[in-house]
C-alpha positions in Angstrom: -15.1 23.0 -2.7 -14.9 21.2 -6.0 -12.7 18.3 -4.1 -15.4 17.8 -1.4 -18.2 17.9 -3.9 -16.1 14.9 -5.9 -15.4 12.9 -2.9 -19.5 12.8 -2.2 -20.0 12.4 -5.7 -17.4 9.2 -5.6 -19.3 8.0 -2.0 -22.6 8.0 -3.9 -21.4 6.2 -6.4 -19.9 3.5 -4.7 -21.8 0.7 -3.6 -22.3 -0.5 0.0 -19.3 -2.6 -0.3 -17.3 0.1 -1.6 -18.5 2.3 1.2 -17.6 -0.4 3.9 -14.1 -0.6 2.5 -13.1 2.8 2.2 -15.1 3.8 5.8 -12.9 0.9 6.9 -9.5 2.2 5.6 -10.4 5.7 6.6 -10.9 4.4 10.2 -7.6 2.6 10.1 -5.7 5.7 9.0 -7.6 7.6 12.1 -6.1 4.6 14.1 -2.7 4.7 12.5 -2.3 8.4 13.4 -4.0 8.0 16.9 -1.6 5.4 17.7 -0.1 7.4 20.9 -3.5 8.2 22.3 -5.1 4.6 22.1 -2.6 2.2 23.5 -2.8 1.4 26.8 0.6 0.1 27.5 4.0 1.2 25.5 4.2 -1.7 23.1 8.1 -1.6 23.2 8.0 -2.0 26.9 9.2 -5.7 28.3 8.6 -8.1 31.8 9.3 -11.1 32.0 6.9 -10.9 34.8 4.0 -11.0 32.2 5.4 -13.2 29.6 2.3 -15.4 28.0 -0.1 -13.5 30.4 -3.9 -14.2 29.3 -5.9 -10.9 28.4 -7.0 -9.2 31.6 -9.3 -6.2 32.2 -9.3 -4.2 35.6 -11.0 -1.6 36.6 -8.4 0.7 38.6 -5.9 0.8 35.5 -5.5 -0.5 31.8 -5.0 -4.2 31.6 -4.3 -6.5 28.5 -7.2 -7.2 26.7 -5.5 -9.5 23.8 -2.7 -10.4 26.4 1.1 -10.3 26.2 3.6 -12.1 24.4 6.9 -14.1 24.8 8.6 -11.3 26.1 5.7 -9.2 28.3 5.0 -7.2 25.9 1.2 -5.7 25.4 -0.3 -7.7 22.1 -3.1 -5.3 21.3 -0.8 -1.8 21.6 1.5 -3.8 19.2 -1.3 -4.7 17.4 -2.0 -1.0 16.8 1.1 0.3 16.5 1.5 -1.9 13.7 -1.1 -0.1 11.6 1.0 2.4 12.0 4.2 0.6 10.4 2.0 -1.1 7.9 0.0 1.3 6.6 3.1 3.9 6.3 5.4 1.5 4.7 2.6 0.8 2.3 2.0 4.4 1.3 5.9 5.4 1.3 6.3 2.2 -1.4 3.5 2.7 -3.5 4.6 6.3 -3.5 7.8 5.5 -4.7 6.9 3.4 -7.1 4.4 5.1 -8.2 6.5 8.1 -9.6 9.3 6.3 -11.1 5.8 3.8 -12.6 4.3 7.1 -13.9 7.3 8.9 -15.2 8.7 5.5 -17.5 5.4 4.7 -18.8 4.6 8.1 -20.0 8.0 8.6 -21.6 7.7 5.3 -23.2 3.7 6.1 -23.9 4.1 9.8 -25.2 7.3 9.5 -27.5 7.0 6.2 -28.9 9.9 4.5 -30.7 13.3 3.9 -29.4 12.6 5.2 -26.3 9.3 3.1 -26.1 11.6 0.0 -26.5 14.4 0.9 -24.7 12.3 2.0 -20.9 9.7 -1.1 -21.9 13.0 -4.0 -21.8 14.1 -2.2 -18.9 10.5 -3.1 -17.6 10.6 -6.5 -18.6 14.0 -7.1 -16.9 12.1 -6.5 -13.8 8.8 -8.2 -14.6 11.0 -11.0 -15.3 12.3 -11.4 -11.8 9.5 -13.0 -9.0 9.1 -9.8 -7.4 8.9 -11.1 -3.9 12.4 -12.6 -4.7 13.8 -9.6 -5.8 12.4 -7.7 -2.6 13.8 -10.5 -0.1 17.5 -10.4 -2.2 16.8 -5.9 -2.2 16.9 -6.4 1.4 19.7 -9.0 2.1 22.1 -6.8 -0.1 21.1 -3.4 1.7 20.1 -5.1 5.1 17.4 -4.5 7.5 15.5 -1.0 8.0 12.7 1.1 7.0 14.0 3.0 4.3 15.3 -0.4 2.9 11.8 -2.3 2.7 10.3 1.0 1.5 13.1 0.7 -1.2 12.6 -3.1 -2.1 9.0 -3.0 -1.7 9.1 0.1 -4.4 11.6 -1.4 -6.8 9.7 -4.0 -7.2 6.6 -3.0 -7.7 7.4 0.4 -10.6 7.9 -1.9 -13.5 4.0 -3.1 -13.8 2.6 0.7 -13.1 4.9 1.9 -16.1 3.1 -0.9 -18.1 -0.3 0.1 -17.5 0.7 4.0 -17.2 2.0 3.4 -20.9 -0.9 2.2 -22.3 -2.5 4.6 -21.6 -0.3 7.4 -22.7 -0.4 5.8 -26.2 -4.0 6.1 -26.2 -4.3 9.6 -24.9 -0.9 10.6 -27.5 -3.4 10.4 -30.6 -6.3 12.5 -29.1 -7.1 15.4 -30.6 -6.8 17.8 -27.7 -3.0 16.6 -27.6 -2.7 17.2 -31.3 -4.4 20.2 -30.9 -1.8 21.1 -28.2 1.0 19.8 -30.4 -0.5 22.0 -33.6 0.1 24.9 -31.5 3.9 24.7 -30.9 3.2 23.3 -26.6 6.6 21.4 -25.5 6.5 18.0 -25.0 6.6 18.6 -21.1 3.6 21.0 -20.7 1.8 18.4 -23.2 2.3 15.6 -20.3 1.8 17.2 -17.0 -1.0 19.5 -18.5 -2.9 16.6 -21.2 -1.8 13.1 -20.6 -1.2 13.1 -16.7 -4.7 14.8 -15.3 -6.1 12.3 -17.8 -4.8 9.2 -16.0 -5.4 10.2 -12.8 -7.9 7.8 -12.5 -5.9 4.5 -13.4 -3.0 6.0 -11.1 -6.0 6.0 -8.2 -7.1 2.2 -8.9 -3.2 1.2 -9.5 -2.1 3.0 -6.1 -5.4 1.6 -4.0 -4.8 -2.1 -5.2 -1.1 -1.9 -5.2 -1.2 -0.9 -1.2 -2.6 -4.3 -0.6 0.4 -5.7 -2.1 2.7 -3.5 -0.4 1.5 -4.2 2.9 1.8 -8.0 2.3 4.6 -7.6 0.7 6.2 -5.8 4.1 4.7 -8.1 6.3 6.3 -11.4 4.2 9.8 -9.6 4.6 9.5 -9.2 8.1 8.0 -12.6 8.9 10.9 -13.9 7.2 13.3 -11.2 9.3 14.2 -8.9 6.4 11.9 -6.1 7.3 12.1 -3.5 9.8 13.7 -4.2 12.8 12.2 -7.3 14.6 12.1 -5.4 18.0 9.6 -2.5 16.3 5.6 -3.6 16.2 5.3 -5.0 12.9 2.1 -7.4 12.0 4.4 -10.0 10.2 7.2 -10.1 12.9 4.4 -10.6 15.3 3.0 -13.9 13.4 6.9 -14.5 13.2 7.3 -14.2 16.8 4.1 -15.8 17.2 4.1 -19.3 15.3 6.5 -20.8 17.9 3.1 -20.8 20.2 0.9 -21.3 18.2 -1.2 -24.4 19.8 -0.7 -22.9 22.9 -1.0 -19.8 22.3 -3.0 -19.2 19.0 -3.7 -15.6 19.3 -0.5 -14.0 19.0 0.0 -15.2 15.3 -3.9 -15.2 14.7 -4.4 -11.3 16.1 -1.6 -10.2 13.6 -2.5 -12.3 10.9 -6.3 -11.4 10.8 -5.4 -8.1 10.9 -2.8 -8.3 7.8 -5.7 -10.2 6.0 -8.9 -7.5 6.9 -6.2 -4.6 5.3 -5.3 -6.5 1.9 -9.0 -7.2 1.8 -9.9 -3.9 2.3 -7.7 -2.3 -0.4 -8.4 -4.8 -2.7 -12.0 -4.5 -2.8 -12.1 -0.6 -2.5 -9.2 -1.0 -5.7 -12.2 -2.8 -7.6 -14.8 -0.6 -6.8 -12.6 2.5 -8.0 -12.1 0.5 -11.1 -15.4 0.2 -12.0 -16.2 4.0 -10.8 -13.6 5.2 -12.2 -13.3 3.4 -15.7 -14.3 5.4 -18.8 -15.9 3.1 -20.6 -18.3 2.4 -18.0 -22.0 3.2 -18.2 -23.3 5.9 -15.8 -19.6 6.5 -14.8 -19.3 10.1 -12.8 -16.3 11.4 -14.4 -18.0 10.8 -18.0 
């Protein structure tokens, strides 16, 4: 009950752009799971018979309303399909980096001092590296596959998370309900999953929202550049790679996959800024004050 109240406390508070952005992620997530149920045509599923077709419609059976591609394959199931691949790499990475983010910059935030300085060069070893050259070399070494974009999409992106995470761990270390706690003889464990963690779940909620636009164009760069998943699976960026070869003649299979890689990194981002300023302390009239 308390969740549901908070989510329509979060919904009022949001403005209509806010709304529009998460309504349209929530809708992609129904499509993403849905995937089986909405495709007309198995997206895997080749002939030569239709290769380049132009979108069709008929009334005694599905047609292809976006067309098919080089090899006969159906555009639009690929096309959702690869909300699918997109939108579940994204999560897995942020995930990932997410937890090793959170668990460096509250070590580094909470106990100060050498450890501070030793977990924050390790950060700036990272930060020092382009991270989309560091994912694209991440998935040379390893090679292509799911678990290894989801690996050099999360490796990449920890380092900045612990950075923010820490900052706030140093403010929240000098609070008097941690001192309070720490007066009291409470371990330095209970005093970070119990004090310092509830309190920054909002920055971890802004930090995860905005960072899934940049895993999802960061998955769909490795792929266009064929060091993603494998090229034969439904991925938005293999289809603009697969795409670009025809793209006077044939504009929409780069444009179809490229619009929709731009609406979802649009989406995320704006819904990441209107968490921010929900979510931000400091901010008058903020719910969670």
């Amino acid at each position: 009950m308390q969740g549901s109240k908070g989510m329509r406390d979060l919904w009022r508070h949001l403005s209509w752009t806010g709304r529009l952005s998460l309504a349209g992620i929530a809708l992609l997530v129904v499509v993403a799971f849905a995937a089986p149920w909405l495709v007309p045509h198995d997206p895997m599923e080749t002939d030569p018979m239709r290769r380049l077709a132009a979108p069709t419609a008929t009334a005694t059976g599905p047609g292809f309303w976006l067309g098919c591609d080089q090899y006969g394959q159906d555009v639009f199931s690929r096309l959702v399909y690869g909300t699918r691949l997109s939108l579940g790499i994204g999560f897995s990475a942020r995930t990932f980096a997410l937890a090793i983010g959170l668990v460096v910059g509250l070590l580094a935030g909470y106990f100060g001092g050498w450890t501070d300085w030793l977990l924050m060069r390790l950060v700036d070893i990272f930060l020092a590296f382009p991270s989309l050259l560091l994912a694209i070399a991440i998935s040379m070494v390893l090679g292509n596959g799911l678990l290894t974009v989801i690996l050099a999409i999360g490796v990449v992106g920890w380092a900045e998370t612990a950075r923010i995470v820490r900052s706030q761990a140093m403010e929240l270390r000098s609070a008097e309900f941690v001192q309070a706690a720490q007066t009291m003889g409470a371990g330095h464990l209970r005093i970070i999953l119990t004090h310092l963690l509830p309190n920054c779940l909002p920055l971890i909620i802004v930090i995860f929202a905005m960072g899934m636009a940049t895993a999802i164009l960061a998955e769909a760069s490795l792929s266009f550049l064929g060091l993603g998943v494998d090229p034969a699976l439904p991925t938005w960026g293999g289809m603009v790679a697969a795409g670009k070869d025809y793209l006077w003649a044939y504009p929409g299979l780069a444009l179809y996959p490229g619009c929709c890689i731009a609406l979802v990194v649009i989406l995320f981002n704006v819904l990441g800024d209107e968490l921010r300023d929900v979510l931000d302390p400091g901010r008058k009239g903020n719910w969670l004050a």
